[in-house]
N, CA, C and O atoms as a GROMACS GRO file, in nm:
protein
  288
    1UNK      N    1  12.787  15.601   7.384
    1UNK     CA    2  12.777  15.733   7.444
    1UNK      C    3  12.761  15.717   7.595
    1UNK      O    4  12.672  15.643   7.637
    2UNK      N    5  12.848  15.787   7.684
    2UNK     CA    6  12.834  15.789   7.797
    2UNK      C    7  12.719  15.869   7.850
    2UNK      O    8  12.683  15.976   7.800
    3UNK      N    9  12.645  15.796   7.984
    3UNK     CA   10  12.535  15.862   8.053
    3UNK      C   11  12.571  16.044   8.099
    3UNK      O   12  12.672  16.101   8.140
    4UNK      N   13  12.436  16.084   8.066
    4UNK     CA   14  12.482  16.229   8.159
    4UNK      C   15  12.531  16.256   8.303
    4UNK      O   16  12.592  16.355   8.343
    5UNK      N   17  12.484  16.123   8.389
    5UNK     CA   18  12.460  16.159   8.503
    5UNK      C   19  12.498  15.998   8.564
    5UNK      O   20  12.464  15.892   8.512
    6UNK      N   21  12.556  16.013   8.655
    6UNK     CA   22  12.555  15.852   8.740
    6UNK      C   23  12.388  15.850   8.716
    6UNK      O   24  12.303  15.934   8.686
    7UNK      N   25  12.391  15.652   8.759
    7UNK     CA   26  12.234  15.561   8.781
    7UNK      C   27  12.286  15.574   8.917
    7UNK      O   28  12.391  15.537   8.967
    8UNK      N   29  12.162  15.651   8.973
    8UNK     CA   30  12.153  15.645   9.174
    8UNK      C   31  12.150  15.458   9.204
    8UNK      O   32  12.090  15.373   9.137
    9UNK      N   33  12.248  15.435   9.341
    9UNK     CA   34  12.183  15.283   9.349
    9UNK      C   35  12.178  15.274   9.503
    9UNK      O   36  12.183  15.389   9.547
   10UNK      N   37  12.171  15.200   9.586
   10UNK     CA   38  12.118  15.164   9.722
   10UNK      C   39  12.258  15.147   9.778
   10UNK      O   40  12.318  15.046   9.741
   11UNK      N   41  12.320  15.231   9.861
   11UNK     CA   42  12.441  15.264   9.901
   11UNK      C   43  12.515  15.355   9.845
   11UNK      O   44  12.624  15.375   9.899
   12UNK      N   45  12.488  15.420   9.747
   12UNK     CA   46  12.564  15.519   9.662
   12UNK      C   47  12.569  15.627   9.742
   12UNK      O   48  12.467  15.673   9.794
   13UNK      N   49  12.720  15.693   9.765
   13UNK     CA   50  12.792  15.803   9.779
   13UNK      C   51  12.727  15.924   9.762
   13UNK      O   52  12.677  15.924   9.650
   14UNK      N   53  12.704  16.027   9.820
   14UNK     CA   54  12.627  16.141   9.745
   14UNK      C   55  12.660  16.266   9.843
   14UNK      O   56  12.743  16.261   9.934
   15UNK      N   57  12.618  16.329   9.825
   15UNK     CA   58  12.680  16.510   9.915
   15UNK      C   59  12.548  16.557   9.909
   15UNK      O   60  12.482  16.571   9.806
   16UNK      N   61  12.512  16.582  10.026
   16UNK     CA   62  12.367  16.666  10.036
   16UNK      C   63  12.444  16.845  10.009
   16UNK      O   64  12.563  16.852  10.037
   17UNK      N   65  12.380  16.965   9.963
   17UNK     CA   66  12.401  17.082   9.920
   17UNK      C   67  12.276  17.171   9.987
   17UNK      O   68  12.170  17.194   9.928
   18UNK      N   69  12.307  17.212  10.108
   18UNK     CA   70  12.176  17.312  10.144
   18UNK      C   71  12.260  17.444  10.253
   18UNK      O   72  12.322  17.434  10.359
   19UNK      N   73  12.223  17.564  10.161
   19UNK     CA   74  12.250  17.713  10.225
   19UNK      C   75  12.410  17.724  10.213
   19UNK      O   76  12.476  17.780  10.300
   20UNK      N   77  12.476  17.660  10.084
   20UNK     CA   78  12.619  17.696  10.098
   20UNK      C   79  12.691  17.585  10.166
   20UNK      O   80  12.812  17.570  10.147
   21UNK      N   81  12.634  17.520  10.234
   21UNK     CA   82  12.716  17.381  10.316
   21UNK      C   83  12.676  17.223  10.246
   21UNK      O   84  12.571  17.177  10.201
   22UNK      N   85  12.824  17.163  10.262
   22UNK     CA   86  12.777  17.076  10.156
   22UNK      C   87  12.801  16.926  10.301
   22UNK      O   88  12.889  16.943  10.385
   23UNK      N   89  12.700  16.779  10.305
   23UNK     CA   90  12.745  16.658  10.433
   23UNK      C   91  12.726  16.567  10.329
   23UNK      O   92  12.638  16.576  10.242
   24UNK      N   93  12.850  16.435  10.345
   24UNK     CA   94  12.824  16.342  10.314
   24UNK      C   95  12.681  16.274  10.355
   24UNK      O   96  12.625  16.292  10.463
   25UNK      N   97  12.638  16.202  10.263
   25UNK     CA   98  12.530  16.072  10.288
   25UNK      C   99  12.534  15.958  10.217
   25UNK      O  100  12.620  15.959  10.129
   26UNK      N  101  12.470  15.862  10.225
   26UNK     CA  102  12.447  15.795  10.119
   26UNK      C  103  12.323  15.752  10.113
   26UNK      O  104  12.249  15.750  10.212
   27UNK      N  105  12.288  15.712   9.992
   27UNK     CA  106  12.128  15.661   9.913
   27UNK      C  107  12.095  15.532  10.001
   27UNK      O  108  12.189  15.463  10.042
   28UNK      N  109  11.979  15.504  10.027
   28UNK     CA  110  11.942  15.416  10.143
   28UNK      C  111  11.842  15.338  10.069
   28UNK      O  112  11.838  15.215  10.070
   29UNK      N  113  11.737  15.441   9.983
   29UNK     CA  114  11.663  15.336   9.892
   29UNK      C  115  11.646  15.442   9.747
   29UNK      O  116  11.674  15.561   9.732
   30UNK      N  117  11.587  15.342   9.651
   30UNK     CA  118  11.591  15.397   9.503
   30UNK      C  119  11.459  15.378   9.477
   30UNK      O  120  11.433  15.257   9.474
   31UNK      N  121  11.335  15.471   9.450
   31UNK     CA  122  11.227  15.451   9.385
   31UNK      C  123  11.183  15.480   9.275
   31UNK      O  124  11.260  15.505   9.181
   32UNK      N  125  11.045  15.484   9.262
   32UNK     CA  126  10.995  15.511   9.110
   32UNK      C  127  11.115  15.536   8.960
   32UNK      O  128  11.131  15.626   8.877
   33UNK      N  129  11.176  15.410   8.984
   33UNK     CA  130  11.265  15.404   8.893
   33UNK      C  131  11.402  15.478   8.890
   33UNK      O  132  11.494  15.497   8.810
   34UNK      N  133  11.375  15.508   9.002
   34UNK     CA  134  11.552  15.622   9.007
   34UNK      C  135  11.522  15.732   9.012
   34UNK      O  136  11.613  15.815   9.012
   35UNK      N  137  11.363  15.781   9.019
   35UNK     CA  138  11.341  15.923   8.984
   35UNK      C  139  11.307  15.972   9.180
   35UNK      O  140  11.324  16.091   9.202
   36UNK      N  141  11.286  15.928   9.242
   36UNK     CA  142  11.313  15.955   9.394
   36UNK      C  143  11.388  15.843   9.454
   36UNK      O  144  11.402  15.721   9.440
   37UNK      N  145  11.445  15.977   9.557
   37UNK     CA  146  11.587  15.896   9.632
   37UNK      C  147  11.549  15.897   9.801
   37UNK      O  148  11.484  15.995   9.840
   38UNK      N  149  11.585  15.798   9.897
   38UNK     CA  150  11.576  15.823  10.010
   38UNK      C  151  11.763  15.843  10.058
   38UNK      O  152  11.866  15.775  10.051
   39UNK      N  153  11.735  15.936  10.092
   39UNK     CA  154  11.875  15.976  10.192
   39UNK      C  155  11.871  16.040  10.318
   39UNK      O  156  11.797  16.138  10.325
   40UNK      N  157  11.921  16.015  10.400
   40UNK     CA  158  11.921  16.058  10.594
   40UNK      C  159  11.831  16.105  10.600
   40UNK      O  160  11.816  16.223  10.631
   41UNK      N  161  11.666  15.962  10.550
   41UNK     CA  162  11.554  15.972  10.582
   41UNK      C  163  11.450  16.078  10.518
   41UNK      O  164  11.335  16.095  10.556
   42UNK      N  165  11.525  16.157  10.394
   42UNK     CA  166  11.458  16.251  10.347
   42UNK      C  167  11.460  16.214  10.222
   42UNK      O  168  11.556  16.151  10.180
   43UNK      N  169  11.356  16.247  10.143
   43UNK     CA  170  11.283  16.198  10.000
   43UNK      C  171  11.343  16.325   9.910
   43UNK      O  172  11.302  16.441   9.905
   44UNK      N  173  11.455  16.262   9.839
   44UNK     CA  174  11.467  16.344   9.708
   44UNK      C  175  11.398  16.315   9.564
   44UNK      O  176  11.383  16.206   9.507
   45UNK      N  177  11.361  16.445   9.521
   45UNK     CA  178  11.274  16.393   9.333
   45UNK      C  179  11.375  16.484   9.243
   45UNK      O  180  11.418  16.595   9.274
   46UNK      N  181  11.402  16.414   9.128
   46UNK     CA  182  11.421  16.456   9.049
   46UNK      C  183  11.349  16.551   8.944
   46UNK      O  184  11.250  16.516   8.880
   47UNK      N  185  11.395  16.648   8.935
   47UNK     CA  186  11.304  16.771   8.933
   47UNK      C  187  11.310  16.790   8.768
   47UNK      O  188  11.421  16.819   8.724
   48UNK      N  189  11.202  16.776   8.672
   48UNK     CA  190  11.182  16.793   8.548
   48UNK      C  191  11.284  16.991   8.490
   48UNK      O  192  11.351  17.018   8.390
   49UNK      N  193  11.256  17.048   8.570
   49UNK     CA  194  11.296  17.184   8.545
   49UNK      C  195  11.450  17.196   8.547
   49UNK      O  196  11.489  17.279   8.465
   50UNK      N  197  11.534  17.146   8.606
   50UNK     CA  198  11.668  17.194   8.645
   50UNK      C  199  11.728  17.011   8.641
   50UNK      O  200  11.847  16.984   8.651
   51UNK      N  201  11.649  16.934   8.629
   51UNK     CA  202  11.757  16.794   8.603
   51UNK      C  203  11.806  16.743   8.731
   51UNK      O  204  11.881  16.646   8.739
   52UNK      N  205  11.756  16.821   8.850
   52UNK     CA  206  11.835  16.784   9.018
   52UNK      C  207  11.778  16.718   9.122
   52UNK      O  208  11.657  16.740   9.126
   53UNK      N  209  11.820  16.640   9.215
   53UNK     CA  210  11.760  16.596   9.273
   53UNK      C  211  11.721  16.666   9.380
   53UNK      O  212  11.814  16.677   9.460
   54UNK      N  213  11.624  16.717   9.412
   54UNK     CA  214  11.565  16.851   9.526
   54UNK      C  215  11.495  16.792   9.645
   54UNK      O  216  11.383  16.750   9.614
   55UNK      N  217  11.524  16.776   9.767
   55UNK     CA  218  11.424  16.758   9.898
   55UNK      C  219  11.262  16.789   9.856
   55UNK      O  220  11.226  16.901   9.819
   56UNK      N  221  11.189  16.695   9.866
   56UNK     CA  222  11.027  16.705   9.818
   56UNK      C  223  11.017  16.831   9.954
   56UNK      O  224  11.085  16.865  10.051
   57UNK      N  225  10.894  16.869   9.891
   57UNK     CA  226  10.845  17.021   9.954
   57UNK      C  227  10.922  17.142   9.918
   57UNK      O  228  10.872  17.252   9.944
   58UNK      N  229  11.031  17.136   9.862
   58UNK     CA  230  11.113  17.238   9.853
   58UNK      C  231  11.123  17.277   9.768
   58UNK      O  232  11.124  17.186   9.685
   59UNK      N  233  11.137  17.420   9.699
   59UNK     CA  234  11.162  17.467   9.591
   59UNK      C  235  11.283  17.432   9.485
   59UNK      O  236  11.390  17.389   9.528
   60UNK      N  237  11.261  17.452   9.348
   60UNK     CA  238  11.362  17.350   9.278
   60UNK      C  239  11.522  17.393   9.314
   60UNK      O  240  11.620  17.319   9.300
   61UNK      N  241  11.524  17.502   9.354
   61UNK     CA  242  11.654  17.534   9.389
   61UNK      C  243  11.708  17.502   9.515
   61UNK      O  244  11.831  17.506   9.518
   62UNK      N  245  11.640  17.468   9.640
   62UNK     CA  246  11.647  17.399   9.719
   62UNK      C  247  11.745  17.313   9.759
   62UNK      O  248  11.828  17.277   9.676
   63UNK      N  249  11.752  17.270   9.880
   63UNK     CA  250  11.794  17.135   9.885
   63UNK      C  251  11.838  17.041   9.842
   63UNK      O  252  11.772  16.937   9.846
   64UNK      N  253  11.992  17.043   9.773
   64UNK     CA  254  11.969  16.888   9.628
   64UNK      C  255  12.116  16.738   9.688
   64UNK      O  256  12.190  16.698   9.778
   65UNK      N  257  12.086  16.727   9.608
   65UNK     CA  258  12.157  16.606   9.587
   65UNK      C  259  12.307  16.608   9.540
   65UNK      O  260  12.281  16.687   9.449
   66UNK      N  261  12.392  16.596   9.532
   66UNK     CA  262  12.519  16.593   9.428
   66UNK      C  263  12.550  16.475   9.418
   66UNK      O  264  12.585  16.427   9.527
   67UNK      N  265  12.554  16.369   9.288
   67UNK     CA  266  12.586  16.196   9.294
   67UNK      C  267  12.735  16.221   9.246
   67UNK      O  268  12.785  16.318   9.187
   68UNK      N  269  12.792  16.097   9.293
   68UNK     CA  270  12.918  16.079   9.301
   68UNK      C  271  12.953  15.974   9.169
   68UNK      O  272  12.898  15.864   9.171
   69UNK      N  273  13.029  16.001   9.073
   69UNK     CA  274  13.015  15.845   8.987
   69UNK      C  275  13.150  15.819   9.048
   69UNK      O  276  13.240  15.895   9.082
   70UNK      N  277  13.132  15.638   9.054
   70UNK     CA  278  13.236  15.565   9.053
   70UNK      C  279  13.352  15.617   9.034
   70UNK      O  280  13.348  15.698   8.941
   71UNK      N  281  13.457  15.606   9.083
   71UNK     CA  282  13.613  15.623   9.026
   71UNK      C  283  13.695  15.483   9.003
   71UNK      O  284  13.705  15.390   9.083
   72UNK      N  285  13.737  15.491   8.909
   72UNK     CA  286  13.763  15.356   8.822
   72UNK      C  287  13.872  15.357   8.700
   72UNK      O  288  13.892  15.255   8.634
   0.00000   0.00000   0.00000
């Protein structure tokens, strides 16, 4: 069975999503197991409620993440 979701890794591809505008970035470091992300210096968590990765401080709808899987 395939994963739901790419495994975030340390250089991985990703699209920040805030107010309708979407910027490339990429993942810089991977913590507490994959469950927070550092990207252009800002701490994303994976948010138990909605499954997303959200800018800490921010509401779950907030600020998120979009991961890119591999193309292959």
């Amino acid at each position: 069975m395939a994963a739901s979701r790419p495994l975030p890794y340390v250089g991985m591809r990703v699209r920040v999503w805030h107010l309708g505008a979407m910027e490339h970035a990429v993942v810089e470091d991977v913590r507490d197991h994959g469950r927070t992300l550092l990207v252009g210096g800002d701490t994303y968590t994976l948010r138990r409620l909605n499954g997303r990765f959200v800018r800490t401080g921010e509401p779950y709808y907030g600020t998120r993440l979009l991961l890119k899987a591999p193309e292959g």
